[in-house]
N, C-alpha and C positions, 0 to 999 in steps of 0.2 A: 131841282136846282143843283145838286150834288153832282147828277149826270152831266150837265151842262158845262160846270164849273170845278168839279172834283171833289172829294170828299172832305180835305183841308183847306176848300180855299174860304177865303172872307166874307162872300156873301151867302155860301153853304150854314157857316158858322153864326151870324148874323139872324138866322132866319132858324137856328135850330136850337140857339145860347135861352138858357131860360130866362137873365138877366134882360138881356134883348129882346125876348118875345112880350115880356113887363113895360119894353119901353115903347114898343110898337102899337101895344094898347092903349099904353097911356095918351100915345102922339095920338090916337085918333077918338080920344075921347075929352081931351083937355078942352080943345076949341069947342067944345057943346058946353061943357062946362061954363068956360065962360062967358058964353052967351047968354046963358041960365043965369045966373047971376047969384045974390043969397037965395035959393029956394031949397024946396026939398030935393029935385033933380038934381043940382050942386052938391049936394048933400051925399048921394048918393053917388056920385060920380066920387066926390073925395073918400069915399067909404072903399069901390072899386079899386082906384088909383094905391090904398094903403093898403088893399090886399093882395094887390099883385105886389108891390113891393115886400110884404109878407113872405108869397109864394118865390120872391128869387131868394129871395135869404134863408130858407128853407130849403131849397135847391140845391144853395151850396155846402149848407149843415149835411146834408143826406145824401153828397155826392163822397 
């Protein structure tokens, strides 16, 4: 992507931001989510969802 688009540009950073890479999983794990409904799959999807959010704010602690 960098090659394509250079090393500053927005979708470089997008795809490399740790915040980002949080929201990228989240976006493709929310719609199962809520397909699943109250279960344990749910369950564990919002377990996921808090640990990537975890992981960016830790990110930013340790940057």
């Amino acid at each position: 992507m960098a090659d394509h688009f250079g090393d500053e540009s927005r979708p470089a950073y997008l795809v490399t931001c740790g915040w980002c890479t949080g929201i990228w999983a989240s976006a493709s794990v929310v719609p199962l989510a809520y397909l699943a409904g109250d279960t344990t799959v749910f369950q564990a999807v919002a377990m996921v969802l808090t640990l990537s959010y975890l992981a960016g704010l830790a990110s930013t602690w340790l940057d």
